[in-house]
C-alpha positions as CSV (number, residue, x, y, z in Angstrom):
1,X,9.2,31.0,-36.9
2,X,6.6,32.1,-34.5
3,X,7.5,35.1,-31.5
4,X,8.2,33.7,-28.1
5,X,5.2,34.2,-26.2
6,X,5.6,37.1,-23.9
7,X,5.5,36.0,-19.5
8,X,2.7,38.3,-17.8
9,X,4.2,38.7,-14.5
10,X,2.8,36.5,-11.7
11,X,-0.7,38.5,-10.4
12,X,-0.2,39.5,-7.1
13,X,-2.7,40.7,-4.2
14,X,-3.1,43.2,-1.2
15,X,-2.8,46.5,-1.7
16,X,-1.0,49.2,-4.6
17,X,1.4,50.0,-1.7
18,X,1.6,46.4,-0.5
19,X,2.4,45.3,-3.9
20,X,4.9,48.2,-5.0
21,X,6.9,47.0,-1.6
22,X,7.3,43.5,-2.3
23,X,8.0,44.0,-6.1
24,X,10.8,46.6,-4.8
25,X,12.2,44.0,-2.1
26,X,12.8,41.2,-4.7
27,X,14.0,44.0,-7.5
28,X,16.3,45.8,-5.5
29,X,17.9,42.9,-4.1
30,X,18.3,41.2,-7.4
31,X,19.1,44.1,-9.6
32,X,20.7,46.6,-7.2
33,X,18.6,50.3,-6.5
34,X,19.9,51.9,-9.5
35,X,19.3,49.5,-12.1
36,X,15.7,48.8,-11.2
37,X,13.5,51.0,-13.6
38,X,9.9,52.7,-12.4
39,X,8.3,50.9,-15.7
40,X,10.1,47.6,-14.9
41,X,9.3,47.9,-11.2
42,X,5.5,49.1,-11.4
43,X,4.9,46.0,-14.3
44,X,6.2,43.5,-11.4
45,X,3.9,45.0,-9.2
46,X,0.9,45.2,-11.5
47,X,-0.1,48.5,-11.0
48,X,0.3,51.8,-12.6
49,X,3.4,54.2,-12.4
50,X,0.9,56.7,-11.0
51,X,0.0,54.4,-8.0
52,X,3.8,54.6,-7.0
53,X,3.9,58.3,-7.0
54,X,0.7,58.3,-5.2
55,X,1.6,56.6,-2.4
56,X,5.1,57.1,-1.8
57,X,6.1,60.2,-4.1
58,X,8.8,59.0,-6.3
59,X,11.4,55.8,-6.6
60,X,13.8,57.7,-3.7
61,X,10.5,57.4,-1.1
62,X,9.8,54.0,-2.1
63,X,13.5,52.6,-1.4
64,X,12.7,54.3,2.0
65,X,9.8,53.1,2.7
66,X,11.4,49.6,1.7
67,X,14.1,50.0,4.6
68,X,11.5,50.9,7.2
69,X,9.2,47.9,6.4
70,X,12.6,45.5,6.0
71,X,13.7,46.9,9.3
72,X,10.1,46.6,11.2
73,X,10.2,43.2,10.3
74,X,13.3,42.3,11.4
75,X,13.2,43.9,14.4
76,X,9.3,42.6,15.3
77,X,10.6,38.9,15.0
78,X,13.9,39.6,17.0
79,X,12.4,41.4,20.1
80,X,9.5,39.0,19.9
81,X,12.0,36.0,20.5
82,X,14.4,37.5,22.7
83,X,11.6,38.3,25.2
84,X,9.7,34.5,24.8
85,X,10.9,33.7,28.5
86,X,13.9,31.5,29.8
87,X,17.5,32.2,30.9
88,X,19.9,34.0,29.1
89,X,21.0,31.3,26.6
90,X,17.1,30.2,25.9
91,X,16.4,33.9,24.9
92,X,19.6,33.8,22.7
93,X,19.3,30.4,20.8
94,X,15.2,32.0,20.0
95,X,16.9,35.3,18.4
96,X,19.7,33.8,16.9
97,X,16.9,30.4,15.2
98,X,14.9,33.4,14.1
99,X,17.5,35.3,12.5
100,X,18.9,32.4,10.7
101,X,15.2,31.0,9.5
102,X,14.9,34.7,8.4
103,X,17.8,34.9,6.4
104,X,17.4,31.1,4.4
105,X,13.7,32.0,3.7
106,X,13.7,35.5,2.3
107,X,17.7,36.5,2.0
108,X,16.4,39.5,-0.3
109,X,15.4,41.5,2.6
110,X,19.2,41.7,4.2
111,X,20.1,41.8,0.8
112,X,18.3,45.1,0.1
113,X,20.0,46.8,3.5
114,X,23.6,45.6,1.6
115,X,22.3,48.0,-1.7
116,X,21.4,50.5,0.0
117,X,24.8,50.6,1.9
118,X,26.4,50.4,-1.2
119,X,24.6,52.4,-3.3
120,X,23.1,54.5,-1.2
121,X,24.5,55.6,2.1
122,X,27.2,58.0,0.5
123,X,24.8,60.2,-1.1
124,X,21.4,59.8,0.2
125,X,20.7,61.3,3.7
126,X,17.3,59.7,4.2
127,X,18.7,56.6,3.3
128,X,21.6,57.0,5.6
129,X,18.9,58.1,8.1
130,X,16.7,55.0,7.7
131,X,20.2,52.5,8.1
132,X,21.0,55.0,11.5
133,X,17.2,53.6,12.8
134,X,17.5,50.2,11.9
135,X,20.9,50.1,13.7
136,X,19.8,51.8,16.7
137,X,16.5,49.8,16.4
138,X,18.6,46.3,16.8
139,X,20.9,47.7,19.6
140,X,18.4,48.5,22.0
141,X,16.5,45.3,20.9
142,X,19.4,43.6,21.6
143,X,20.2,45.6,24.9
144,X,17.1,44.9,26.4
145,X,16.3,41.2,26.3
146,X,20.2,41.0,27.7
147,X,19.1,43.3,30.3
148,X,15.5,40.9,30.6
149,X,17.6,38.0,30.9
150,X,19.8,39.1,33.4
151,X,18.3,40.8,35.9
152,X,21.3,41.5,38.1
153,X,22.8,44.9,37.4
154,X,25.2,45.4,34.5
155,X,27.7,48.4,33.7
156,X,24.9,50.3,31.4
157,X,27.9,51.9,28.6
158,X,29.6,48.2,29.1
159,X,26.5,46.4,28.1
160,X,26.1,48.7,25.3
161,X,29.3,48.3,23.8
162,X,29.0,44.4,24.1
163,X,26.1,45.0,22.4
164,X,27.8,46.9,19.9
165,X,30.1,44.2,19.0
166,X,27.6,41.4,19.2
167,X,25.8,43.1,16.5
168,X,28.5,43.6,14.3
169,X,29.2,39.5,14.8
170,X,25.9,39.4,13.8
171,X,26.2,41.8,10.4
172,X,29.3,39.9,9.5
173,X,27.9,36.2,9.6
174,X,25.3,37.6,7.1
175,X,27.5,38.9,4.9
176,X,29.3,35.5,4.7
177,X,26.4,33.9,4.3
178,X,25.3,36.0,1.0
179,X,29.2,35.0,-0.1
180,X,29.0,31.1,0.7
181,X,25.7,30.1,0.7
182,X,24.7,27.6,3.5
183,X,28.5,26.1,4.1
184,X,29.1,25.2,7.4
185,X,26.1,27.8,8.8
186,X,25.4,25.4,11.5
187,X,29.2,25.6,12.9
188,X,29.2,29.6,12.6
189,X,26.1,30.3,14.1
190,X,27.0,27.7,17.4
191,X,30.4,29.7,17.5
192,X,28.7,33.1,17.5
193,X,26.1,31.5,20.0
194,X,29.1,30.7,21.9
195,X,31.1,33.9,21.7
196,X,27.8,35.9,22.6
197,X,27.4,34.3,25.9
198,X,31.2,34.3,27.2
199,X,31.0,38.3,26.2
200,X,28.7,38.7,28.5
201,X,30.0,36.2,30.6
202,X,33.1,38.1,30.7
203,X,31.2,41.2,31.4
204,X,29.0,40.1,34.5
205,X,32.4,39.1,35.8
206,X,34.2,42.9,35.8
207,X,30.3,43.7,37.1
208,X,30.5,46.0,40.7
209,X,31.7,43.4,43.1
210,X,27.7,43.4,45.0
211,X,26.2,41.7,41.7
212,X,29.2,40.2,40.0
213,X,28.8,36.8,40.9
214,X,25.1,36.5,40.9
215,X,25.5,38.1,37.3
216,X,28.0,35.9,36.1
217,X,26.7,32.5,37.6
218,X,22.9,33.2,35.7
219,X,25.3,33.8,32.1
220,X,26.9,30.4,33.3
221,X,24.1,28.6,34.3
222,X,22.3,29.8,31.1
223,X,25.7,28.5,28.9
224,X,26.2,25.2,30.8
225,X,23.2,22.9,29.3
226,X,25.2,22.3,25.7
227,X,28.8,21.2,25.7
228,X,28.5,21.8,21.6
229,X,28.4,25.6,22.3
230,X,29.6,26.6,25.4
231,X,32.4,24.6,27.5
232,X,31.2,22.1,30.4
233,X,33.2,24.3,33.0
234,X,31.5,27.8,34.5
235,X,32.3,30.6,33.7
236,X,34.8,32.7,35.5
237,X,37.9,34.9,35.7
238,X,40.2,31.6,35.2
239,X,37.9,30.3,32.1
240,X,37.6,33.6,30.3
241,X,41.5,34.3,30.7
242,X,43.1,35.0,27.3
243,X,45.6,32.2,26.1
244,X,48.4,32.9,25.7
């Protein structure tokens, strides 16, 4: 019986340090940091072992270099549709569409933030170092196409701890998505859409009383258009009540 032939990985272009990313995005994801190999990783890549520690020093440098060019990316995309124009809830439903598209088409790269978390974050400071930026990178992101959005004045340490909890709503939806797949994605990310806006509905409404109801009529307004997401009803102090 004749040998299997052997698969010569798929050639790929740009440049050694373009290559030795992408071949550690898809490796990393798929195998987990630890149990991707420099000979392994390198043959992916089609290039040598020497052009990895050329260009990025060893396997610890490329994993960070990984997270900083993961992060960029996200980031880039994020800011670029929170700031597109529109009200509040146009500026949300572009971030929250690009987030989502960026997730189905390449889940590796959120993938590669949840190994490095995992195997990582404990005993790795750059790596910890890198997660610290791409957190603080998405806050202020975040933080200012709300602050774009609304241009009435908003408690500054409020706002930030909305957005502190909007990202974490944010984390945990994809997280459930690497756990369920696509299952009712549509109905989570209209709830979150939802939630977002009545956060920071809620928020322009304990606004100083000078901008509080110019603030929370603009979240309103923005919220109003789809009955899907948001309810028909404005905003306010009787609407965002608790029930009991």
């Amino acid at each position: 019986m004749s040998a299997l032939p052997v698969t010569e990985p798929t050639p790929r272009h740009g440049t050694t340090r373009e290559r030795l990313l992408e071949a550690a995005i898809e490796m990393f994801a798929e195998r987990g940091y630890a149990a991707t190999g420099v000979d392994a990783l390198c043959r992916k890549a089609g290039v040598a072992k020497t052009g990895l520690y050329w260009e990025f020093q060893n396997k610890v440098g490329l994993l960070n270099a990984v997270i900083d060019q993961v992060v960029a990316e996200w980031i880039d995309q994020i800011r670029d549709a929170a700031r597109g124009g529109g009200g509040a809830r146009d500026r949300l439903e572009a971030a929250l569409s690009t987030m989502r598209r960026r997730v189905q088409e390449r889940p590796e790269l959120f993938r590669v933030l949840l190994v490095v978390l995992a195997e990582r974050s404990q005993i790795d400071e750059e790596s910890r170092e890198a997660l610290r930026r791409f957190h603080a990178s998405a806050l202020n992101s975040l933080l200012a196409g709300i602050q774009e959005a609304l241009p009435s004045s908003l408690p500054l340490e409020a706002l930030k701890e909305t957005c502190e909890l909007i990202l974490a709503m944010i984390v945990g939806v994809f997280i459930r998505q690497q756990i369920y797949g696509e299952a009712d994605l549509d109905r989570i990310f209209a709830g979150m859409q939802s939630t977002i806006l009545r956060m920071i509905g809620e928020l322009a409404l304990r606004s100083p009383p000078a901008n509080s109801e110019t603030a929370g009529s603009e979240v309103a307004a923005s919220g109003a258009a789809s009955p899907s997401v948001v309810p028909d009803a404005p905003l306010s102090r009787e609407t965002l009540k608790p029930t009991s």
